[in-house]
N, C-alpha and C positions, 0 to 999 in steps of 0.2 A: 261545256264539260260538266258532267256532274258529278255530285260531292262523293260517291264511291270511286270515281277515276280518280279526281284531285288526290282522293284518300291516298290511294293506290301509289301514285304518280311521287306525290309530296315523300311517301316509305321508301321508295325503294331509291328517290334521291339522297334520302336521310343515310340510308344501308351503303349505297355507293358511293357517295361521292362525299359526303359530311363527314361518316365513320373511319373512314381510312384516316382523314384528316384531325381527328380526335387523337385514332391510336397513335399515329405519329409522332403526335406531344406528345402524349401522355410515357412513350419509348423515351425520348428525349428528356423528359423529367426526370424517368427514372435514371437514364444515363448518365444528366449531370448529379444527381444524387448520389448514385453510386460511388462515383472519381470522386468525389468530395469527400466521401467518408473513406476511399479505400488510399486518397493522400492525407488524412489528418488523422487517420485508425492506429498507426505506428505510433504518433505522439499522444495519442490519447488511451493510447493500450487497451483496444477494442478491436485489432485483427485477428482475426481468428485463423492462426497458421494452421493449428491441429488440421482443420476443417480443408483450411487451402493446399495444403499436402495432400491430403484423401482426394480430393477432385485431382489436384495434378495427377495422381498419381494412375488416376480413373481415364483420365483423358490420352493420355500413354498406352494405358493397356488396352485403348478399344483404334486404337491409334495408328500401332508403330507397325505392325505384321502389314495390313492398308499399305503403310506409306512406301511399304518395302516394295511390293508388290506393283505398286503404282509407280515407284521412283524409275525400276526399270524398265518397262515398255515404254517410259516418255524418252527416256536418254535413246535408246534402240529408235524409238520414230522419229524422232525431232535426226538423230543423226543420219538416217536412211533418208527421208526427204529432201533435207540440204544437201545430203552426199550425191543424188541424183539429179540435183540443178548446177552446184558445185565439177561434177565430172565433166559435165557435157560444157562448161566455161574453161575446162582445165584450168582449175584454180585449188585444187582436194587440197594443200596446206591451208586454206581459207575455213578448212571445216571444224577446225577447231573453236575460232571463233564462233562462226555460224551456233554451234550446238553447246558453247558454253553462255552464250547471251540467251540463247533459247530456254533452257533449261534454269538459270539462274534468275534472271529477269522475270520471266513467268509460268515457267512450269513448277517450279517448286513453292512459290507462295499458292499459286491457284488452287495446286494439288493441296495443300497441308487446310488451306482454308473450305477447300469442299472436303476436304477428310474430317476436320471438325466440326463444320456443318452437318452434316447426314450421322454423325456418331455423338459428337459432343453435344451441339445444339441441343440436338433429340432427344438426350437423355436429362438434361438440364429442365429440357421444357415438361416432361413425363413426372421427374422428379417434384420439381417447383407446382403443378398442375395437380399429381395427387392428395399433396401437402393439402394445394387449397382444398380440392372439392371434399377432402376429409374434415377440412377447418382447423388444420393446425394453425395455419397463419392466422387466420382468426383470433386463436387462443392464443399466441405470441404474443401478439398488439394487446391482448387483455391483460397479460404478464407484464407487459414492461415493457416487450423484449423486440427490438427494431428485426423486421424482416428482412431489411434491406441488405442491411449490418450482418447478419447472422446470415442466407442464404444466398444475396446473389453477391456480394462481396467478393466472398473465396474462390467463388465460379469463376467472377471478371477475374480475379486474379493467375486464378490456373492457367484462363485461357490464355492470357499472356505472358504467360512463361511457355506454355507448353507449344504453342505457335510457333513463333520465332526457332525453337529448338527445333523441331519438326520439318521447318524450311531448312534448317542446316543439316538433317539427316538426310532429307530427299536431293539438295543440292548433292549429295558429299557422292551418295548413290546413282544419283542421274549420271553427275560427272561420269564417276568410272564406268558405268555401263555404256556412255559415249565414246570414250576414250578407249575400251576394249574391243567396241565393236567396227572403229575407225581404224583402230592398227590390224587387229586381226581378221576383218573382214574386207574391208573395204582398201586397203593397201598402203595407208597414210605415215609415215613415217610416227613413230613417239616422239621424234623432235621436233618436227614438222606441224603436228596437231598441239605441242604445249605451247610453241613458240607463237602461234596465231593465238591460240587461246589468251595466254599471257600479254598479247601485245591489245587485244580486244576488249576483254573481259577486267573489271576492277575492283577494286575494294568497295567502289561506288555503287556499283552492282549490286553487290552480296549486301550491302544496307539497305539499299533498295528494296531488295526483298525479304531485309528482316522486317524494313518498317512497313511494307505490306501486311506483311504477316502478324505486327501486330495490330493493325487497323481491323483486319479480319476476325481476329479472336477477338477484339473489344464488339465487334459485331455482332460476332454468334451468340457470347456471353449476355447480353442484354436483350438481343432478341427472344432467345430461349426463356431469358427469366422474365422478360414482362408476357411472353405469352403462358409461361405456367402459372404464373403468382394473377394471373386474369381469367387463370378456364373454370368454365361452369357446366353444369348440365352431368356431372357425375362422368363415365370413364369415357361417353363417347366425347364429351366435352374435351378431355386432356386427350385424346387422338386428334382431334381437329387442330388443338395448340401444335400439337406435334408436328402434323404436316404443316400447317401454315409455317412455322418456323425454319422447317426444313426447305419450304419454298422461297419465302420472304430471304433468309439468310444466302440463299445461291444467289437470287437475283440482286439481293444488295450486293456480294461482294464481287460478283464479273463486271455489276456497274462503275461499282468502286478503282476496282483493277485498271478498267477503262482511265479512266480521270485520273489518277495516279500515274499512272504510264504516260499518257496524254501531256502529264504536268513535269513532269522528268524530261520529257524527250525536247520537249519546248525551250527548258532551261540547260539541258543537259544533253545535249545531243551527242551521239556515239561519234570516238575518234580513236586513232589508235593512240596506246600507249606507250 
């Protein structure tokens, strides 16, 4: 082999297979860095609510129209599909269950965390990413002034506030777009579809997919801000952060989803109420 192939060979190992494994610490770092300052930032009075209000309130309004939109054609599909394996078993009081495990368990965190992924994430990494390639953060660190503390802080924090709540909107909406399109469509009794519901579906549930929900927003929030506070190369730079973020952040959290459900269903296996 000679020493231009080796060259070659050695770079794109480096690019491939080395680099991922860098950035992954270096996410990791910033991750536990952040929790560490965003649980000792209240006793130290250095959170920056003003800041974490503006992002919540940011992350809502690119948010909740989404979530609306998306809450009901999941409740309508999830209940039309079960309702046509359900019919054919003559079991349609069962479809309550069916479509409120469906929707609670995982269409409503998935949906909230790919709705802040593609909206939040994005805009977290654009934001954090211009910052850099202008060199504000540069000049932060030259001020004093902690970057971490000051921008990705109140981000992590929106996002898990705004998560969680987001899965209770889509839950609340799924529900009733299943539950209207069971009675009024599909022929199901309203006693018939709460009372399966209620005997299937539980409180355990609906934790379940807050604390999805906020795994996923602690997700997106660190992904976006270590790919902003890392892009170079001027605006194409902060578009490559963008996507990559917006990709990285889907594939982590359907992985994520997976292993969580996986690790519920192990210890917690579904039974009636």
């Amino acid at each position: 082999m000679t020493d231009s192939a080796r060259a070659v060979l050695t770079e794109n190992l480096d690019r491939n297979a080395v680099d991922p494994v860098r950035t992954f610490g270096r996410t990791c770092k910033l991750a536990a860095e952040a929790t560490g300052q965003l649980l000792t930032g209240p006793f130290r009075g250095r959170l920056q609510v003003r800041e974490t209000v503006l992002q919540a309130w940011f992350l809502v309004s690119v948010t909740a129209i989404p979530a609306l939109l998306m809450a009901i054609p999941f409740g309508i599909i999830v209940t039309v599909q079960i309702g046509n394996i359900i019919n054919q078993l003559g079991a349609e009081s069962l479809l309550g269950a069916g479509s409120g495990i469906a929707v609670i368990q995982q269409a409503a965190p998935l949906t909230s965390g790919l709705l802040l992924a593609g909206a939040g994430a994005s805009a977290i990494a654009a934001d954090l990413g211009a910052r850099t390639v202008r060199e504000e953060v540069d000049a932060m660190e030259v001020m004093g002034i902690d970057p971490v503390n000051r921008l990705v802080v109140p981000r992590l924090l929106a996002s898990l506030i705004v998560a969680p709540l987001l899965t209770l909107f889509i839950i609340l909406i799924g529900v009733l777009a299943a539950f209207y399109l069971a009675v009024a469509v599909q022929g199901v009794g309203p006693g018939s579809y709460l009372q399966s519901f209620s005997a299937f579906s539980s409180q355990r549930d609906v934790l379940l997919a807050l604390g999805k929900a906020v795994v996923f927003g602690f997700i997106i929030a660190i992904v976006g801000s270590q790919r902003g506070l890392e892009a170079k190369g001027g605006p194409q730079g902060v578009a490559n952060g963008v996507t990559a973020t917006v990709v990285i952040s889907t594939v982590a959290i359907i992985g994520v989803n997976f292993f969580i459900t996986a690790l519920y269903e192990t210890f917690f296996p579904m039974q009636v109420g």
